[in-house]
N, C-alpha and C positions, 0 to 999 in steps of 0.2 A: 561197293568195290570199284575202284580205279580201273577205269576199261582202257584209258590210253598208255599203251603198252610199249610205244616207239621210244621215249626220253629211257623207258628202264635198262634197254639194251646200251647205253653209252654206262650204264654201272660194268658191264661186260668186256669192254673193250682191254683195259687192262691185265685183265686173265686170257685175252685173245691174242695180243701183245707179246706177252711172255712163251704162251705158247708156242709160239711164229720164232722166239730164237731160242730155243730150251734146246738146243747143239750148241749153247752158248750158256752154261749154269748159272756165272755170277751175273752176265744180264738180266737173265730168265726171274733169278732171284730177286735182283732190283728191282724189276719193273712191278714183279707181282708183289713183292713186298709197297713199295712208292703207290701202289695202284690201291691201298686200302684207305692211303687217307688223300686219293684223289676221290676215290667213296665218300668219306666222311666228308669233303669238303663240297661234294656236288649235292647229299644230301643234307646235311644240315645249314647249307643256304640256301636252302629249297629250292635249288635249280629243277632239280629233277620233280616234285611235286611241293606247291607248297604248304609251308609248315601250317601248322595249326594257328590263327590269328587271335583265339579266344582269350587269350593269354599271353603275355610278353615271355619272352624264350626265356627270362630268369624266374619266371613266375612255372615252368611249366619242365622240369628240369629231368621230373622222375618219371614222363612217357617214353615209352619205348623206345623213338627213335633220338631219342636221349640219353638215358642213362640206358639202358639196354644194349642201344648199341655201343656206344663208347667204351663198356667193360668186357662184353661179351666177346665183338667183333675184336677191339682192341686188345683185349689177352689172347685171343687164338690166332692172328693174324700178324701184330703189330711185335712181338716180345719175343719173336724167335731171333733180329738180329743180332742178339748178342750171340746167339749159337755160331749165326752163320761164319759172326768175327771172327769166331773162337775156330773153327776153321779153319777160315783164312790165316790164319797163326797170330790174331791179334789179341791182343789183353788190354782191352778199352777200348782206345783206337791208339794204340803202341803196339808195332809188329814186331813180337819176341822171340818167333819162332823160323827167322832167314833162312836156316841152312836144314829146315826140316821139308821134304816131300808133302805138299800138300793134296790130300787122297781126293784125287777128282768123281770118283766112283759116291762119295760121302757129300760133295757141293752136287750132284746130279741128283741126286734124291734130294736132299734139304731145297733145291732148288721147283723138286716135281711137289715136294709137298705144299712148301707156300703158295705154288700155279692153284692147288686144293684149297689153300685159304682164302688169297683173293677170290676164286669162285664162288666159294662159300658164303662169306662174306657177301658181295653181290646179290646171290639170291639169297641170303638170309634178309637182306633191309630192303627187296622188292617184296618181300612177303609184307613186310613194316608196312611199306610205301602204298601198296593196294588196298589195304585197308585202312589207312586213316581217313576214317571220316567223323571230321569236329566241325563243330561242335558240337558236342552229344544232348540229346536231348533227354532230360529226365524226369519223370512224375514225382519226382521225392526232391527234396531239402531238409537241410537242418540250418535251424537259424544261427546267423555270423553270430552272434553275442554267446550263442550256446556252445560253439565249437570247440573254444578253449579248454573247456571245462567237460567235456566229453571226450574229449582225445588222452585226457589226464587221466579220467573214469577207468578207460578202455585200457589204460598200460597198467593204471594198478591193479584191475581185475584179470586181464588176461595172464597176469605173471603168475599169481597161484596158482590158475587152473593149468598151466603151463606143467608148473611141478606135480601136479595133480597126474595128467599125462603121464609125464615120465614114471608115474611107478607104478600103472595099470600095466600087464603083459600083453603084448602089441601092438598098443596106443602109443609108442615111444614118438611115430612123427607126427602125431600132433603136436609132442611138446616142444619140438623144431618150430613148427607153424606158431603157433601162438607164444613161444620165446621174442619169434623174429617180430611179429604183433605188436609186444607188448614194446621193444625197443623202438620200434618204427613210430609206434602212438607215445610212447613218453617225450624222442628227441623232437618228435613234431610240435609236441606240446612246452616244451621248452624252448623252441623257435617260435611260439608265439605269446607266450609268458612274458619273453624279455623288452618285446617291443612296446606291448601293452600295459609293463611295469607292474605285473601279481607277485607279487612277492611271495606269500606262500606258495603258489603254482609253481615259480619259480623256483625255489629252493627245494622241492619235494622232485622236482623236474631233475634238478640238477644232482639230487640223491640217488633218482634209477640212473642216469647216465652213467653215474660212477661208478655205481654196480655195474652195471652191463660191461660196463670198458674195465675194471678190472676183470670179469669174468670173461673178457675175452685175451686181455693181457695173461690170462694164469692161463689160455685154452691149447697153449702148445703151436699155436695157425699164425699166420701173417694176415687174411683175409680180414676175420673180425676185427681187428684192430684199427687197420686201413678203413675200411666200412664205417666203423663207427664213430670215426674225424671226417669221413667223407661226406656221411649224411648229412650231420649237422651243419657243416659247410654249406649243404645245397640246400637245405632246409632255411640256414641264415641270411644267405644271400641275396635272396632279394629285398630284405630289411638292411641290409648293411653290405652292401656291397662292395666296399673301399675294403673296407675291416677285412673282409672275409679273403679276400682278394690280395690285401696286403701276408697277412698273419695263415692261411689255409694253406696256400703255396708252396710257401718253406717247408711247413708242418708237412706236409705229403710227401715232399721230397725227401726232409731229414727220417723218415720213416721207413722210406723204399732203402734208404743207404743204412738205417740203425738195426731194425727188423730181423734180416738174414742170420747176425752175429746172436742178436738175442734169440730168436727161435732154437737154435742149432744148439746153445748152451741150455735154453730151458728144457730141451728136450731132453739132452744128455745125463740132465741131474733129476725132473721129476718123472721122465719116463721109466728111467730104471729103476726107480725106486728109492735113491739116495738121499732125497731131500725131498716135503711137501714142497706143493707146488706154490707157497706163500717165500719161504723161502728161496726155494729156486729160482724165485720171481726174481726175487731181489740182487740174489747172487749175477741172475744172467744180465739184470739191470746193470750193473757195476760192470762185468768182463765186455758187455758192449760198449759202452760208454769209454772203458780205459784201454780194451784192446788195442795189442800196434798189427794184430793178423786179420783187423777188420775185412782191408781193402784186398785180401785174397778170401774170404768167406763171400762179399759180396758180388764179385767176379764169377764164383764158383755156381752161387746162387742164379745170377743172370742165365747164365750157362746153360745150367743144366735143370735149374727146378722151375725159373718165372717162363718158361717156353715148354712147352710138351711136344716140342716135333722130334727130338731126340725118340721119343716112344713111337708117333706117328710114321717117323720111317722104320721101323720094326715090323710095322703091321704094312705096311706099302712093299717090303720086300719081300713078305711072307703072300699076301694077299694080290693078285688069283695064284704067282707062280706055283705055292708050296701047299696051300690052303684054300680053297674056292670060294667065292664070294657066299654072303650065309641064304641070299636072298631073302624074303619074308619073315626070319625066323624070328628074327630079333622084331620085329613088330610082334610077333605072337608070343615070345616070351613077358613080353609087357603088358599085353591084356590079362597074363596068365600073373604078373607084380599086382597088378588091379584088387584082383581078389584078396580080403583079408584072410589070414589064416586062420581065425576062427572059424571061416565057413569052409576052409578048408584044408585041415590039421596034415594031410600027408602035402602040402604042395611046395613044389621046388626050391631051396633056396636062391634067394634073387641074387645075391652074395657066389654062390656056385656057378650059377646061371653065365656072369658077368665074366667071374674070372676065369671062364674056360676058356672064352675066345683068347685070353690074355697070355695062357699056358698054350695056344694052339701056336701062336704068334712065335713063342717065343720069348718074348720080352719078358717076363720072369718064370723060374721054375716053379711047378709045381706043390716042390716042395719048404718053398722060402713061406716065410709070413706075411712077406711084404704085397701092400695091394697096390695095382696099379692098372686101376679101373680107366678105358675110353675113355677119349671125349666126345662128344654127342659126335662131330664133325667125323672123329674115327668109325664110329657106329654108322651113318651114312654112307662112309666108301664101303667096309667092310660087306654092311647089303646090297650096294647094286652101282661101287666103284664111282665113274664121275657123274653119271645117271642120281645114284642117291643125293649124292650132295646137292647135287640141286634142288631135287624132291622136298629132300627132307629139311636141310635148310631154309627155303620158301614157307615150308609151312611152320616152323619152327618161329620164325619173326609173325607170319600172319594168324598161328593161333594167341600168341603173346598179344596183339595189339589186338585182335580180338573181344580179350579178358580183357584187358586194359577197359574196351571201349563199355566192355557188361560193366563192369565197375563202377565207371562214370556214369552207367544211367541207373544202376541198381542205390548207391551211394550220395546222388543231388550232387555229381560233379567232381572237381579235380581234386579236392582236398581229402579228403575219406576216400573217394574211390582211386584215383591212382596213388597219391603220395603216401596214403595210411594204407588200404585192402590192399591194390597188387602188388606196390613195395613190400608188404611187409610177410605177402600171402604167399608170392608165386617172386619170390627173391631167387630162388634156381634158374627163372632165366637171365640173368645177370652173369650166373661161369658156365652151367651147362654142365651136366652129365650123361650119364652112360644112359643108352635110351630106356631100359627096365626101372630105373631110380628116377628119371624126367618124367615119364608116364605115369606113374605112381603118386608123385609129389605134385603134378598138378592135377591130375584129378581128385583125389581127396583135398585139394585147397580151394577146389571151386567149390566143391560140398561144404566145406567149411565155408566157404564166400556166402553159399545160400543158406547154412543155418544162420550166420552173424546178421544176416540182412529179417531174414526173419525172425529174429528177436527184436531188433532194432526196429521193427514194423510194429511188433505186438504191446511195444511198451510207447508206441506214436515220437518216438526220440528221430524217426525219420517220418516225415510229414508229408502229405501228396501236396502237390503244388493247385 
């Protein structure tokens, strides 16, 4: 552990900043908004400690203070100013709303909650920051010639047992865990197929991909989709860097803009039941593509669905005035997610558990359908206000790099142990949920960490050095 502690307090200064004029909202908001990617920019040029050397930063993309932070930090911290436009009375940045009252009491909270994200934030990637230490030392390898073709092994085997999962009764998140497995070890293995010119590998590679990307194009999300051009982007990139660089760019952009219109339509025809979802597929394909109401779906989306502080101030005006902090509980309902329900058939649903603080809030009724689960960041204030955030955000970046670091010594290093095991294991820390569902999902994925390692010991496909 990083014992010099003075460089991490300049991550702080920004949420100190905002603090100091927060009798000033749209400042307050800039600065702690502006202040995430003075974060991003003081720790991934490793001012503040540095990065890992073992590996060139294109070679090393899927460690924490990489792709972890930049999705994690980046969706809870960076994506709410569309919100705050929208506010402001803009629609983009076109102010269409002149001669409307802008409710100052609406920029004082979106203003108090981002001062919460940049903090967040901050001690989420000193959590990062105190624990990295690389380069990892490991008793195990697998030989570079065998890699290939072991990473190929692992996405075809782990896909059955995956459905296998899914139709055992309460096995269901395993078949999450070894889904995301089996995608992570194919597209890795089709990032190294094409450079090294296997032809079969490659075309069998390029067979799960397309499965997986239709099976997330038919899944109703924006996430998987995005995810599954992202990976392989990072995965390619340091074999092709021009390519990926030229051609991944567009692609990510024309996605965040095509996305919104198609989710919204595939939902509306294979949710209700009107159309299979191959169909629907198709139909939404088309109505996003020719729509002329795109660019008011996407707007809408920005707004109100790619930001969660619209909910976060819900729980900020409810929480302590109306509602008192939970303190400890929600840690203890999460030991109590731990337990499988086999061993214990009367225990609480974690689904109830979650959505009650939700109905306490406010933020939806009781008696709607709709879920509208925390985000970890929520669950933090909720227990112990700007105190947790800190807490739990800290430990939230340093148990992640943590795993990370088991990984790399359990696995012989960066390729199997962060880019295939934690990516593919412990992908929840990437968005982050409700603390009952985080608890749960990484500790059964370390157990699963340690049976996959010990198979892979008993059949010697991992070798001591």
């Amino acid at each position: 552990m990083d014992n010099n502690w003075s460089k991490y307090l300049l991550l702080f200064i920004p949420w100190l900043l905002s603090v100091l004029v927060q009798s000033v909202p749209v400042a307050s908001y800039l600065i702690a908004w502006l202040g995430s990617f003075f974060i991003f920019y003081m720790t991934l040029t490793g001012k503040i400690r540095s990065l890992p050397t073992d590996r060139s930063p294109a070679e090393q993309l899927m460690r924490p203070i990489y792709i972890v932070q930049i999705i994690f930090a980046g969706y809870m911290a960076c994506t709410s100013i569309f919100y705050f436009l929208n506010l402001l009375g803009y629609e983009y940045f076109t102010q269409t709303n002149v001669f409307v009252a802008i409710d100052s009491e609406a920029l004082a909270f979106a203003a108090q909650c981002q001062r919460y994200y940049c903090l967040g934030h901050a001690a989420f990637v000193s959590g990062i920051l105190a624990f990295m230490n690389y380069p990892v030392v490991s008793r195990y390898h697998v030989a570079k010639d065998k890699l290939a073709n072991l990473l190929l092994t692992i996405a075809v085997t782990t896909f059955p047992l995956s459905l296998l999962f899914l139709r055992l009764p309460g096995l269901s998140q395993f078949y999450f865990q070894l889904s995301s497995l089996s995608f992570m070890s194919g597209t890795l293995a089709l990032a190294f197929a094409i450079p090294l010119r296997k032809i079969g590998n490659t075309l069998l590679c390029l067979a799960l991909y397309a499965f997986n990307f239709y099976q997330a194009l038919t899944s109703g999300f924006k996430e998987p989709i995005i995810l599954s051009v992202m990976i392989l982007g990072i995965f390619l990139y340091p074999s092709y860097k021009k390519i990926v660089t030229i051609l991944f760019i567009p692609v990510m952009l024309f996605l965040f803009s095509f996305l919104p219109s198609y989710v919204t339509s595939f939902r509306a025809q294979a949710w209700s039941g009107e159309e299979t979802a191959d169909n629907a597929s198709q139909d939404a394909l088309n109505e996003a593509l020719n729509s002329d109401e795109k660019s008011e779906t996407n707007w809408s989306f920005l707004t109100s669905r790619l930001s969660e502080m619209d909910m976060f101030i819900q729980y900020v005006k409810s929480t302590p005035d109306y509602v008192d902090f939970y303190g400890p509980q929600l840690v203890e309902q999460s030991a109590i997610a731990v337990i499988p329900r086999i061993f214990w058939p009367t225990k609480p649903s974690t689904e109830e558990l979650v959505m009650q603080r939700v109905y306490n809030a406010g933020v939806v009724n009781s008696n709607s359908s709709v879920s509208a689960k925390p985000a970890f960041i929520v669950d933090a204030y909720l227990s112990f206000g700007l105190v947790g955030i800190i807490v739990f955000l800290f430990a939230y970046g340093a148990i992640a790099q943590l795993i990370a670091i088991k990984a790399e010594k359990l696995f012989g290093g960066y390729i199997l142990g962060t880019a295939l095991i934690f990516s593919g294991l412990f992908q929840i820390f990437w968005r982050g949920l409700s603390l009952e569902f985080l608890v749960n999902t990484v500790f059964w994925s370390y157990i699963t960490m340690l049976v996959i390692f010990k198979l892979l010991r008993s059949r010697n496909i991992l070798e001591e050095v």
